[in-house]
mmCIF file of the N, C-alpha and C atoms, coordinates in Angstrom:
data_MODEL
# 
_entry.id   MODEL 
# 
loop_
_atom_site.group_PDB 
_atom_site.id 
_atom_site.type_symbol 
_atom_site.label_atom_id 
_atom_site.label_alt_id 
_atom_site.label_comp_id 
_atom_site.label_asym_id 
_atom_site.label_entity_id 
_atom_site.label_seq_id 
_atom_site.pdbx_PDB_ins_code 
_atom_site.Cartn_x 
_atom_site.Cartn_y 
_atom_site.Cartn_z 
_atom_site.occupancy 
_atom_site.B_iso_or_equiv 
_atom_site.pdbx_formal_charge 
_atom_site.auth_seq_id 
_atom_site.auth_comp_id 
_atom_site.auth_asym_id 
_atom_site.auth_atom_id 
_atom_site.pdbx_PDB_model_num 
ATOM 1   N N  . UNK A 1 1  ? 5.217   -12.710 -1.589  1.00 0.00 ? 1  UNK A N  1 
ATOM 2   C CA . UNK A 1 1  ? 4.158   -12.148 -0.768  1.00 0.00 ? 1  UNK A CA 1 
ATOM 3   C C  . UNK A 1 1  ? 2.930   -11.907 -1.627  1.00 0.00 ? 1  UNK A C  1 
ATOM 4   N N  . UNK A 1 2  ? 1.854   -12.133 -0.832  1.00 0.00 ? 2  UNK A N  1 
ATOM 5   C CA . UNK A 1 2  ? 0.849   -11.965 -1.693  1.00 0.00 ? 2  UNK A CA 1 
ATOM 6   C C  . UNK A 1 2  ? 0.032   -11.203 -1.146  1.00 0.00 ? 2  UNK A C  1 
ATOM 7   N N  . UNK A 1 3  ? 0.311   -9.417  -1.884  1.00 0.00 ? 3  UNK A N  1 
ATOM 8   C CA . UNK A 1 3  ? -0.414  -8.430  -1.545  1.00 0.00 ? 3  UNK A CA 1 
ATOM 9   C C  . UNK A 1 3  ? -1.664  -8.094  -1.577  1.00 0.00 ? 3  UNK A C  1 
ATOM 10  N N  . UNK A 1 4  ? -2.556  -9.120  -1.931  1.00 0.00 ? 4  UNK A N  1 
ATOM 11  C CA . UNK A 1 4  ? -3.658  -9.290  -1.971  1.00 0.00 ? 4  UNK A CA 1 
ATOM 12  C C  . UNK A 1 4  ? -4.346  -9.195  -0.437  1.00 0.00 ? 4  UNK A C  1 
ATOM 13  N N  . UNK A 1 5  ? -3.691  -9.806  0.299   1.00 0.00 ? 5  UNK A N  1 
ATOM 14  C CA . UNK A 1 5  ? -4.075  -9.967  1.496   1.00 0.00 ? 5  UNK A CA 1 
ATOM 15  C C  . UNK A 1 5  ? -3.781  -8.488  2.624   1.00 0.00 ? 5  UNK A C  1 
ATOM 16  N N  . UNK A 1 6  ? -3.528  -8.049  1.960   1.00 0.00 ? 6  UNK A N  1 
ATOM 17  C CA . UNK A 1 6  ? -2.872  -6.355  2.670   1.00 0.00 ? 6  UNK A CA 1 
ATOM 18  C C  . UNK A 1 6  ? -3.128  -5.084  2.054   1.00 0.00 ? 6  UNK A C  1 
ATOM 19  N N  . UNK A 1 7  ? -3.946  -5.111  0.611   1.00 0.00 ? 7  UNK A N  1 
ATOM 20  C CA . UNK A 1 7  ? -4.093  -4.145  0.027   1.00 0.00 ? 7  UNK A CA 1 
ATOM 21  C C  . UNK A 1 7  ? -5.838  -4.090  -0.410  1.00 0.00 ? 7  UNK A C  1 
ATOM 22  N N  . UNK A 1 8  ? -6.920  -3.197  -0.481  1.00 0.00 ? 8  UNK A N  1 
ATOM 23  C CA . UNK A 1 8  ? -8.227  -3.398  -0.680  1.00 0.00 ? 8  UNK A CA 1 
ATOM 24  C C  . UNK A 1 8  ? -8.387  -1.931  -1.638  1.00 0.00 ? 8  UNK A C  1 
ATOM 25  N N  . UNK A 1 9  ? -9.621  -2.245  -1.692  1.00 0.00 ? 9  UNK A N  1 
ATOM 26  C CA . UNK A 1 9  ? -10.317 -0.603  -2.773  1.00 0.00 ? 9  UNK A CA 1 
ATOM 27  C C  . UNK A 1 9  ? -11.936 -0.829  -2.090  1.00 0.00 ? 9  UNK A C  1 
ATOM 28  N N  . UNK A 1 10 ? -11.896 0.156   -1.585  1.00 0.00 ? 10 UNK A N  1 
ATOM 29  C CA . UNK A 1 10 ? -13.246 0.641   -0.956  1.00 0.00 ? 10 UNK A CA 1 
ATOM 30  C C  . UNK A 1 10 ? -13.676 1.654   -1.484  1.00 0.00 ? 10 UNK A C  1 
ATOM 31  N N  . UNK A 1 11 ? -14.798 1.664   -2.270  1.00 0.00 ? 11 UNK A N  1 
ATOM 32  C CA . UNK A 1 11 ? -14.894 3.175   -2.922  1.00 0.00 ? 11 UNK A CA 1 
ATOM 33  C C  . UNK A 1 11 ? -15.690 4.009   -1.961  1.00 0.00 ? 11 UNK A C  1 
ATOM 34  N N  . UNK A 1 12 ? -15.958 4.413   -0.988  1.00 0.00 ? 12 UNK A N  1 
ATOM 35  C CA . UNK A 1 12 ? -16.294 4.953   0.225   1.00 0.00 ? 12 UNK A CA 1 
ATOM 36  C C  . UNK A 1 12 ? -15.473 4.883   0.800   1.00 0.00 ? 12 UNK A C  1 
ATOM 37  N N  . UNK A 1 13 ? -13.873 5.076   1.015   1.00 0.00 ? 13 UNK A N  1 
ATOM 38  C CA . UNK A 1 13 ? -12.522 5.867   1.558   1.00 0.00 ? 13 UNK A CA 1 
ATOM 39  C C  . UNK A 1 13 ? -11.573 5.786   0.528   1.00 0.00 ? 13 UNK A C  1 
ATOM 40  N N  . UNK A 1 14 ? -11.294 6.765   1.172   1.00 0.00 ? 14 UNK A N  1 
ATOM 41  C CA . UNK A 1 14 ? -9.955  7.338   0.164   1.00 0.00 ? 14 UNK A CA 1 
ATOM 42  C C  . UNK A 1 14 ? -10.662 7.723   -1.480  1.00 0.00 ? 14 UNK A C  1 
ATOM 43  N N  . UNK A 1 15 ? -11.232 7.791   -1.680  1.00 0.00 ? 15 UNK A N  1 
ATOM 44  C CA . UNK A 1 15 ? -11.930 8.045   -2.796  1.00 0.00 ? 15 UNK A CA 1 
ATOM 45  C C  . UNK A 1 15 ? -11.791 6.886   -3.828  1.00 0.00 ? 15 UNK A C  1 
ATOM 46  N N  . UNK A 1 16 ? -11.976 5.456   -3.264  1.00 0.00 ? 16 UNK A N  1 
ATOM 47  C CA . UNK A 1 16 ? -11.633 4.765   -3.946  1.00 0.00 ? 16 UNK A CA 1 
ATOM 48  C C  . UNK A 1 16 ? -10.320 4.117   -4.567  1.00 0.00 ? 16 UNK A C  1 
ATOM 49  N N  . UNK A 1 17 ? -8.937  4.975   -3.800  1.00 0.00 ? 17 UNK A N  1 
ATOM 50  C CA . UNK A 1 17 ? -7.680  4.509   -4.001  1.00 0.00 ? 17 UNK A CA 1 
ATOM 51  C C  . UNK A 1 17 ? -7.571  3.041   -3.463  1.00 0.00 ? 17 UNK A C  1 
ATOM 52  N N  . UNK A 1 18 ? -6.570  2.441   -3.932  1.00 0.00 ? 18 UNK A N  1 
ATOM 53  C CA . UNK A 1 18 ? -6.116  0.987   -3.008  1.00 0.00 ? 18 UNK A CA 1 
ATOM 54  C C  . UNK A 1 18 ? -5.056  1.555   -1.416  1.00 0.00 ? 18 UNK A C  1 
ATOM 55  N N  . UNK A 1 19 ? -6.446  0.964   -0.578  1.00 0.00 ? 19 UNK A N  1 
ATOM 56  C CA . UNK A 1 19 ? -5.714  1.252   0.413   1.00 0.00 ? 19 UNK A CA 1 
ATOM 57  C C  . UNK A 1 19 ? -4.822  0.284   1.172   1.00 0.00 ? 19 UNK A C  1 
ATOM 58  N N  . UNK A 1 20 ? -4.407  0.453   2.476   1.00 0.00 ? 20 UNK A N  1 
ATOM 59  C CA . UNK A 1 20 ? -3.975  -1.179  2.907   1.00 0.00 ? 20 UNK A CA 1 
ATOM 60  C C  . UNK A 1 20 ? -4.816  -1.431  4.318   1.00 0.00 ? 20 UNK A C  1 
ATOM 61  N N  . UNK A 1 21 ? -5.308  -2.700  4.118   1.00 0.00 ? 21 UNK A N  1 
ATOM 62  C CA . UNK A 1 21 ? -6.324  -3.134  4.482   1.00 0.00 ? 21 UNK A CA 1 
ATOM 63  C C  . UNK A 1 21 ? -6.117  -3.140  6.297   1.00 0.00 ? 21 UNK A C  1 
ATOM 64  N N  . UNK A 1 22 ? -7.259  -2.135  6.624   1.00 0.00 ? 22 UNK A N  1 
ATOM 65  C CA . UNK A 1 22 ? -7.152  -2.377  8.390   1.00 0.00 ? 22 UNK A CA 1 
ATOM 66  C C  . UNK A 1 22 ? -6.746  -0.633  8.614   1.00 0.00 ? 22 UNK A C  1 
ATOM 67  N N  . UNK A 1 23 ? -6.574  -0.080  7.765   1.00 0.00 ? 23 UNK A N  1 
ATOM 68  C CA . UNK A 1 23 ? -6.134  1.255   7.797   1.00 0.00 ? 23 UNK A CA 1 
ATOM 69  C C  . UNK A 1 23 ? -7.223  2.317   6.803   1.00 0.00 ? 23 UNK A C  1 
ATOM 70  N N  . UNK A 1 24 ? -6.698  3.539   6.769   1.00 0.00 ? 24 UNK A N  1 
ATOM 71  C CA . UNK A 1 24 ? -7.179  4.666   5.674   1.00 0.00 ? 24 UNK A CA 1 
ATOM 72  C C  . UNK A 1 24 ? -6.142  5.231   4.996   1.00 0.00 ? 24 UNK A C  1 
ATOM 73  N N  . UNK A 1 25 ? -5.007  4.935   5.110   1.00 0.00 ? 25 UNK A N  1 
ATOM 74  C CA . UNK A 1 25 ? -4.050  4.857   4.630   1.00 0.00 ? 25 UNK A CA 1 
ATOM 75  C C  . UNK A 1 25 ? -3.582  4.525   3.059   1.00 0.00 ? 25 UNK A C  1 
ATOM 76  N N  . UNK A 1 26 ? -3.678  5.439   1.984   1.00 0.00 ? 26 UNK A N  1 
ATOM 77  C CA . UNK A 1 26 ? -3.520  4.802   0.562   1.00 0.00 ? 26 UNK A CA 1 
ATOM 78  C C  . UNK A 1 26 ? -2.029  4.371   0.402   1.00 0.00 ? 26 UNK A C  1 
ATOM 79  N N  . UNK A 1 27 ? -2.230  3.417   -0.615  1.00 0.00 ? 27 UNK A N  1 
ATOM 80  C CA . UNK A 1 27 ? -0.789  2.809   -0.901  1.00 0.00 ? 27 UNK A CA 1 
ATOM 81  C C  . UNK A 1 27 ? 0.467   3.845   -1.155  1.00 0.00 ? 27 UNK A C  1 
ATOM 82  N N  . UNK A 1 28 ? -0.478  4.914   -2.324  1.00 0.00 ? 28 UNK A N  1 
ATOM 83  C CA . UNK A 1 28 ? 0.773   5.680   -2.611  1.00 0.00 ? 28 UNK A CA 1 
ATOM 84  C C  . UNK A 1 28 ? 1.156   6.152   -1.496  1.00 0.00 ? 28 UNK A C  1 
ATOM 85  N N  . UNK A 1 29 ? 1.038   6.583   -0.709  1.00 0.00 ? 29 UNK A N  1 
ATOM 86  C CA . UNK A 1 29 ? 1.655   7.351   0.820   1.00 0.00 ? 29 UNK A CA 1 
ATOM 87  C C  . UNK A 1 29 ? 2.740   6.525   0.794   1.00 0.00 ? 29 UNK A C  1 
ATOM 88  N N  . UNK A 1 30 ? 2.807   5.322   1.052   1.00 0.00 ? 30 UNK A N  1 
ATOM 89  C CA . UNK A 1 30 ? 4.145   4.040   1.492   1.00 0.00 ? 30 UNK A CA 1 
ATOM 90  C C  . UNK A 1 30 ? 5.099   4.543   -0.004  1.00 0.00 ? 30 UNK A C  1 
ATOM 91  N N  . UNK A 1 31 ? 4.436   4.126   -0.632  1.00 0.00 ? 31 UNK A N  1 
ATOM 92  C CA . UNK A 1 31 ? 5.554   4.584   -2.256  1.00 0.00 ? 31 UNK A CA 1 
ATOM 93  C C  . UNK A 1 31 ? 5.747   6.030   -2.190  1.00 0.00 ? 31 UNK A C  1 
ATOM 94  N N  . UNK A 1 32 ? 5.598   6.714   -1.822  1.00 0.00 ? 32 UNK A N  1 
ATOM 95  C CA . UNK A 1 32 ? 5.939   8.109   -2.419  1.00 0.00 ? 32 UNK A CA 1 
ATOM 96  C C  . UNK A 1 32 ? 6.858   8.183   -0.759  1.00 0.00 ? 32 UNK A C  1 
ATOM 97  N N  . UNK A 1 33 ? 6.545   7.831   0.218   1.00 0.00 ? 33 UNK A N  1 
ATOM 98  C CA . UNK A 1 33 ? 7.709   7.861   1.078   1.00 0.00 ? 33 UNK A CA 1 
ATOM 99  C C  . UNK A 1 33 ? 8.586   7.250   1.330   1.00 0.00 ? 33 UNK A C  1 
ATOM 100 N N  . UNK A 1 34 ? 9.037   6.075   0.515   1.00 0.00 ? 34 UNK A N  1 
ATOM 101 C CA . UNK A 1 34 ? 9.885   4.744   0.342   1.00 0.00 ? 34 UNK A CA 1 
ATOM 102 C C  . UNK A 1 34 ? 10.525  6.199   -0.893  1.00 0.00 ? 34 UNK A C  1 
ATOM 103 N N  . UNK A 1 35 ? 10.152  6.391   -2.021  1.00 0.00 ? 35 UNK A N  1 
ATOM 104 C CA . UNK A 1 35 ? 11.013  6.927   -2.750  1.00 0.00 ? 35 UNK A CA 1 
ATOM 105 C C  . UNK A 1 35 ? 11.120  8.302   -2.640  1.00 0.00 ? 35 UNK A C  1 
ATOM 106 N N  . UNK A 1 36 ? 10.986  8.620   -1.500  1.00 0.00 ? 36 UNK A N  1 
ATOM 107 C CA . UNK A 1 36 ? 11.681  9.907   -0.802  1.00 0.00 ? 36 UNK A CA 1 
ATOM 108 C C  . UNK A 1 36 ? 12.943  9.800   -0.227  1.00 0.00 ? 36 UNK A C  1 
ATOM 109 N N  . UNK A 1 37 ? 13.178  8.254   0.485   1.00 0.00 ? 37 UNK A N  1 
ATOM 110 C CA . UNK A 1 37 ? 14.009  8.248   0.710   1.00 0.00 ? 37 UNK A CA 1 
ATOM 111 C C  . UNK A 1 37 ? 13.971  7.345   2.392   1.00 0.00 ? 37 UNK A C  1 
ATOM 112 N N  . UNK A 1 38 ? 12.433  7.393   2.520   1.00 0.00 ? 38 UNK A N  1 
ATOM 113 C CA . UNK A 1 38 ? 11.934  7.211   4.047   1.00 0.00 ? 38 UNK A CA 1 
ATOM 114 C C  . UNK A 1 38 ? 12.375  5.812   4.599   1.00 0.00 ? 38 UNK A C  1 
ATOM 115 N N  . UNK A 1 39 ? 12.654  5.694   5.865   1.00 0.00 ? 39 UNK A N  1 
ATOM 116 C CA . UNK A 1 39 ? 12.810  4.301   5.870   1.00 0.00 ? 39 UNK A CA 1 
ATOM 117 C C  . UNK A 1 39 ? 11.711  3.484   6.615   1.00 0.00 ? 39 UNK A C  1 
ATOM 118 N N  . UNK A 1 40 ? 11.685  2.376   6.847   1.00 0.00 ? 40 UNK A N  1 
ATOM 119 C CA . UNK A 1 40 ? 10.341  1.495   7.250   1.00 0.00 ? 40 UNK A CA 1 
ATOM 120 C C  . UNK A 1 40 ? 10.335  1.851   8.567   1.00 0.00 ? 40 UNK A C  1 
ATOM 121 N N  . UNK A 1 41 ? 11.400  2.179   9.301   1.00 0.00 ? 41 UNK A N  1 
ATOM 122 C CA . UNK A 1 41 ? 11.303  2.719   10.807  1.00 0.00 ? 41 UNK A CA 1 
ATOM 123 C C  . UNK A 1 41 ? 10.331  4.098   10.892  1.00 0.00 ? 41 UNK A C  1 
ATOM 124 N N  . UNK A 1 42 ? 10.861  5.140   10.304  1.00 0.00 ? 42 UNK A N  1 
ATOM 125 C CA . UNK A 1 42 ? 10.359  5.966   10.136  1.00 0.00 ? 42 UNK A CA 1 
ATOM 126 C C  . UNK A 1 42 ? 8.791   6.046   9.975   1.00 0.00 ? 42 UNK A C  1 
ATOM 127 N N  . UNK A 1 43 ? 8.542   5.582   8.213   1.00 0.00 ? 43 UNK A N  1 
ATOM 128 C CA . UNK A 1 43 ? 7.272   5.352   7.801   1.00 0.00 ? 43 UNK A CA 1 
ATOM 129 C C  . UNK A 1 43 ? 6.165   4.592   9.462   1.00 0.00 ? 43 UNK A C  1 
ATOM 130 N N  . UNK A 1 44 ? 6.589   3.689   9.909   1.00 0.00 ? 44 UNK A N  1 
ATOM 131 C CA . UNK A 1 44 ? 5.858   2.952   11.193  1.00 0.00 ? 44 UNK A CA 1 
ATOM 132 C C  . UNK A 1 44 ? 5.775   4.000   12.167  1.00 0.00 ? 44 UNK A C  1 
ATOM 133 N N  . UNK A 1 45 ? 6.426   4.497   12.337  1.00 0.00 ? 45 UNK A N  1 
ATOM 134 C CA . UNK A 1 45 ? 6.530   5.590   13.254  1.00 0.00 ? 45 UNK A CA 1 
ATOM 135 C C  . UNK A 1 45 ? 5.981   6.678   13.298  1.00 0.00 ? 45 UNK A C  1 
ATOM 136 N N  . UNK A 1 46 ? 5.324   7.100   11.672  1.00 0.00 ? 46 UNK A N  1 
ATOM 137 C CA . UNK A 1 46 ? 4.965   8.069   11.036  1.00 0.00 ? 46 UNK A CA 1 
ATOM 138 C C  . UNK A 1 46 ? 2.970   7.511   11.296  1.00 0.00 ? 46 UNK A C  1 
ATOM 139 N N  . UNK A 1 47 ? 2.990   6.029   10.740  1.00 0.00 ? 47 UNK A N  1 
ATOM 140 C CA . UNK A 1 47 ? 1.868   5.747   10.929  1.00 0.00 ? 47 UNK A CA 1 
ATOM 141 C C  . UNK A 1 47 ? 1.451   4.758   11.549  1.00 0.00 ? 47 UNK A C  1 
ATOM 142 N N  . UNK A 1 48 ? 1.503   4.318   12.797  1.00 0.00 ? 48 UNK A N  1 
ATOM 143 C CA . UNK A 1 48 ? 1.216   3.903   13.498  1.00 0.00 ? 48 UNK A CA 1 
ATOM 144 C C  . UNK A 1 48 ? -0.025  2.436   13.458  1.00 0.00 ? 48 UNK A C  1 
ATOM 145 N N  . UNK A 1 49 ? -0.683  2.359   12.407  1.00 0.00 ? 49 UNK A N  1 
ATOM 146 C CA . UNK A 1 49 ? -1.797  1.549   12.483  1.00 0.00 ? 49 UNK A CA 1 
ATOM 147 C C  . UNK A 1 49 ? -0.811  0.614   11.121  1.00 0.00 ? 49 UNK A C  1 
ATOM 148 N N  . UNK A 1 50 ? 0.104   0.570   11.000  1.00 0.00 ? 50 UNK A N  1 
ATOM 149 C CA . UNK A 1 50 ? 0.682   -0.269  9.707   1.00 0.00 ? 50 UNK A CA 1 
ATOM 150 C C  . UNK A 1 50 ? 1.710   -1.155  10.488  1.00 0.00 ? 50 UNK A C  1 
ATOM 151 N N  . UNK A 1 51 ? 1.817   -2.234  9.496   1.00 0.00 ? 51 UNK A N  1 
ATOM 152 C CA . UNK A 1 51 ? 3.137   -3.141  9.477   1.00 0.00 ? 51 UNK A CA 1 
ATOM 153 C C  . UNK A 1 51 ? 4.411   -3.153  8.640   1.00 0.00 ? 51 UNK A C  1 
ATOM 154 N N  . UNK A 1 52 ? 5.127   -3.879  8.846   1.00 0.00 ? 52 UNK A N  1 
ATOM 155 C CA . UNK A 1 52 ? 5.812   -3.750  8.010   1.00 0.00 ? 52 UNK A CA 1 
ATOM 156 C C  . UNK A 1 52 ? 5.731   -4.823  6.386   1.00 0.00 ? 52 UNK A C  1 
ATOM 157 N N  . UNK A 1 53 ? 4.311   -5.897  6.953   1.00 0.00 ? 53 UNK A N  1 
ATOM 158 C CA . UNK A 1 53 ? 3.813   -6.452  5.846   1.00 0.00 ? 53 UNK A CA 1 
ATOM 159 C C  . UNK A 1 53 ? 2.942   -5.741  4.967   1.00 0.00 ? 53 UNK A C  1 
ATOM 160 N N  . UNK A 1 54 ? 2.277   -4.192  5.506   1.00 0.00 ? 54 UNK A N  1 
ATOM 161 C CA . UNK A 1 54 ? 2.197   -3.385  4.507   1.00 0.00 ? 54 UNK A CA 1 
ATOM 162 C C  . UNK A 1 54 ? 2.964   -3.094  3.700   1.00 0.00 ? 54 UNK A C  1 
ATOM 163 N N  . UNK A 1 55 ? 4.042   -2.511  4.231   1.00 0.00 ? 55 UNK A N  1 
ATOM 164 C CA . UNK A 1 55 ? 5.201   -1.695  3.256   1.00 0.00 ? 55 UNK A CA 1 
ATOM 165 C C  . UNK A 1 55 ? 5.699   -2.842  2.465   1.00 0.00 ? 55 UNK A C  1 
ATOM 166 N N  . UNK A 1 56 ? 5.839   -3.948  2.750   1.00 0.00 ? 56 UNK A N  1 
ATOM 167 C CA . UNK A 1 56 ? 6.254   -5.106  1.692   1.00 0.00 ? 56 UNK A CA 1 
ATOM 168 C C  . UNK A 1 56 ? 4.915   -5.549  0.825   1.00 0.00 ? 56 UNK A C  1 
ATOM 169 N N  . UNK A 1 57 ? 3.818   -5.194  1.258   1.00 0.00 ? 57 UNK A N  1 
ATOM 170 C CA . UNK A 1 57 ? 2.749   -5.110  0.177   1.00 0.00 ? 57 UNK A CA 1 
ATOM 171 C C  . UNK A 1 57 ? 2.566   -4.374  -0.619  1.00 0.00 ? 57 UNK A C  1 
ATOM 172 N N  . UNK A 1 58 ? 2.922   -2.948  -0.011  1.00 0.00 ? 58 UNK A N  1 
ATOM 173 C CA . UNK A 1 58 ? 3.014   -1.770  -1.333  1.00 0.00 ? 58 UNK A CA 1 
ATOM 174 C C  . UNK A 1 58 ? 3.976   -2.268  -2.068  1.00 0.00 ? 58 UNK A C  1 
ATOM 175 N N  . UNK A 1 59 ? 5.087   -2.604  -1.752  1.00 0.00 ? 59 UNK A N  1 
ATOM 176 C CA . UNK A 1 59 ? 6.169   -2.534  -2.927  1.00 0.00 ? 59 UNK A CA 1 
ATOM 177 C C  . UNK A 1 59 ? 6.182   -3.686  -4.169  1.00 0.00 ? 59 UNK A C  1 
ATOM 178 N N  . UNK A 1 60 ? 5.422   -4.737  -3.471  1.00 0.00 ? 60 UNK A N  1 
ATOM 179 C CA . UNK A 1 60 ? 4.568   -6.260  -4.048  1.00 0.00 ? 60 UNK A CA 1 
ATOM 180 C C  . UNK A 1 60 ? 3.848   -5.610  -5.014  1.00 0.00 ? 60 UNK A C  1 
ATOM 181 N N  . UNK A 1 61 ? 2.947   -4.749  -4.621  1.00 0.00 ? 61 UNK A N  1 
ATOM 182 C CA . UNK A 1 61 ? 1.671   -3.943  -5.740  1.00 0.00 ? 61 UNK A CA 1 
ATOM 183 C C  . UNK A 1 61 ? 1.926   -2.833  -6.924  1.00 0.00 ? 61 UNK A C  1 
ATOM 184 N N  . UNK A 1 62 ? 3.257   -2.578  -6.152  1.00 0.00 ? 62 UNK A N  1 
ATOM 185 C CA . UNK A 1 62 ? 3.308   -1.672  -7.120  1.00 0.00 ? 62 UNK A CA 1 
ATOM 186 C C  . UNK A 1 62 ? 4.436   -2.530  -8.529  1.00 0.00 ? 62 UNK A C  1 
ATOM 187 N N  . UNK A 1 63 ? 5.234   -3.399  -7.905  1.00 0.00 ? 63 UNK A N  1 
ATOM 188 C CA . UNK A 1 63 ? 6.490   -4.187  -9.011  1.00 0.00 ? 63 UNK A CA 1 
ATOM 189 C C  . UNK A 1 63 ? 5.253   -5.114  -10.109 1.00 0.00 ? 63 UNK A C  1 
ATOM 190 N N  . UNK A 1 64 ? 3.918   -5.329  -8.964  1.00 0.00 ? 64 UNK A N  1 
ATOM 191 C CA . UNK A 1 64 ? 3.493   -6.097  -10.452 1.00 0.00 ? 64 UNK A CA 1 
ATOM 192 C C  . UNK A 1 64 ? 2.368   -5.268  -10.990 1.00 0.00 ? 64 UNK A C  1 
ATOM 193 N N  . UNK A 1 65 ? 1.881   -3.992  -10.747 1.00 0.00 ? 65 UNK A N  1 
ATOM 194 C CA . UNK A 1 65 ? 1.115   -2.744  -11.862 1.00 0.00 ? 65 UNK A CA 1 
ATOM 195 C C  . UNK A 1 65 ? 2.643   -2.449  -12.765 1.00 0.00 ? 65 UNK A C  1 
ATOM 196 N N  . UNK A 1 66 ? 3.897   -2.551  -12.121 1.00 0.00 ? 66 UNK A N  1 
ATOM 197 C CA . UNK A 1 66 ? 4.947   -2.057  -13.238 1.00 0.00 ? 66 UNK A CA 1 
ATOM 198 C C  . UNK A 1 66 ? 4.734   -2.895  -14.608 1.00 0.00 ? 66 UNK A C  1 
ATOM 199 N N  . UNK A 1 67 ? 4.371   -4.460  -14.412 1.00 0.00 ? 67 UNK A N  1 
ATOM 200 C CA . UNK A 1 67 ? 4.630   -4.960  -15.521 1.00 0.00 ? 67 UNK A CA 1 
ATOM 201 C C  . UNK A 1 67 ? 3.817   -4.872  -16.580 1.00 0.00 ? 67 UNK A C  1 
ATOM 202 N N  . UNK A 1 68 ? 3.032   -3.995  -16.551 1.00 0.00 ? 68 UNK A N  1 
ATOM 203 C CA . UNK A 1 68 ? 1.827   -3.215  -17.805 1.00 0.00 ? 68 UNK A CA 1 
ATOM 204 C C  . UNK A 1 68 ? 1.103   -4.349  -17.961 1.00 0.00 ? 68 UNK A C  1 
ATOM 205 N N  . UNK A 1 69 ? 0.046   -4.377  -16.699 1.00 0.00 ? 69 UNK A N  1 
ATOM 206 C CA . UNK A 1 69 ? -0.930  -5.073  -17.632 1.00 0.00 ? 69 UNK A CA 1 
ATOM 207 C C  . UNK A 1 69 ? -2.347  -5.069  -16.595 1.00 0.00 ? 69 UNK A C  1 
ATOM 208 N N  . UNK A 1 70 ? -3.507  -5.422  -16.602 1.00 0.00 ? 70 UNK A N  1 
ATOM 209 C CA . UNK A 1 70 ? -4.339  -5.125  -15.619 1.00 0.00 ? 70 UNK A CA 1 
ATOM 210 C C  . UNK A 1 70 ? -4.265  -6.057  -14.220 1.00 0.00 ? 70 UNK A C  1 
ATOM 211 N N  . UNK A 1 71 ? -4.492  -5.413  -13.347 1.00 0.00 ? 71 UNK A N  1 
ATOM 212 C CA . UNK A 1 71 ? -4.302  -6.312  -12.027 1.00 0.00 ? 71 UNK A CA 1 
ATOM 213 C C  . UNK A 1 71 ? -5.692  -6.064  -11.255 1.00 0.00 ? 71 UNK A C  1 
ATOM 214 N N  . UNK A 1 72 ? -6.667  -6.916  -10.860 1.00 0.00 ? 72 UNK A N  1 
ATOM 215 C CA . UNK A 1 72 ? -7.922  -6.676  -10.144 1.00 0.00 ? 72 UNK A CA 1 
ATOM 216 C C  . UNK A 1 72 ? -7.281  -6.826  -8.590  1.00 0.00 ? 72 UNK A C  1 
ATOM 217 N N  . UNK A 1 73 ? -7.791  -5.573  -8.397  1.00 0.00 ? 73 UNK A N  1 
ATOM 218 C CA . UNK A 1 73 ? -7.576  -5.639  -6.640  1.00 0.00 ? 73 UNK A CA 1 
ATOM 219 C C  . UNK A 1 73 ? -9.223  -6.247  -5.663  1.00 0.00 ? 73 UNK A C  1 
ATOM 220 N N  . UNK A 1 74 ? -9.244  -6.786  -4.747  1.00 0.00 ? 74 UNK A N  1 
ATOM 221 C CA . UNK A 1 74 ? -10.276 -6.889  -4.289  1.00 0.00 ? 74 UNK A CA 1 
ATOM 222 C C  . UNK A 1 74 ? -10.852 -6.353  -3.404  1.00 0.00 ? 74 UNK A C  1 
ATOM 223 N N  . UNK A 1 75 ? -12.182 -6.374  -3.287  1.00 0.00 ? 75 UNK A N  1 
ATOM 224 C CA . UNK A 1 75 ? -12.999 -5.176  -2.209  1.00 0.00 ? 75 UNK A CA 1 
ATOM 225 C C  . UNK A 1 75 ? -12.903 -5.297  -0.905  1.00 0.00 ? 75 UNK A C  1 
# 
């Protein structure tokens, strides 16, 4: 998957976090409720303006910032 297409940085929302694109919604929200424990039913349910090709974009964005090294997100 190529989270490029689902994830943006607007520095006029969210204060400039990577959000996912079509929403106001920052990425970490999906990660910090994926490792709460949340499930994708839930999370959709929780936010309503997402897919589930978000939540497979957060987890896309975040496995390749794991591999230490710089990643340009686009505007």
């Amino acid at each position: 998957m190529d989270w490029r297409e689902h994830i943006m940085v607007d520095v006029g929302r969210q204060g400039g976090q990577p959000c996912l694109r079509g929403t106001r919604v920052p990425v970490y929200v999906i990660l910090d409720n994926l490792a709460a424990g949340e499930s994708e039913e839930t999370i959709l349910g929780e936010y309503p303006s997402l897919t589930r090709a978000h939540i497979r974009a957060s987890l896309a964005f975040a496995a390749e910032l794991a591999h230490d090294r710089i990643v340009p997100i686009p505007a």
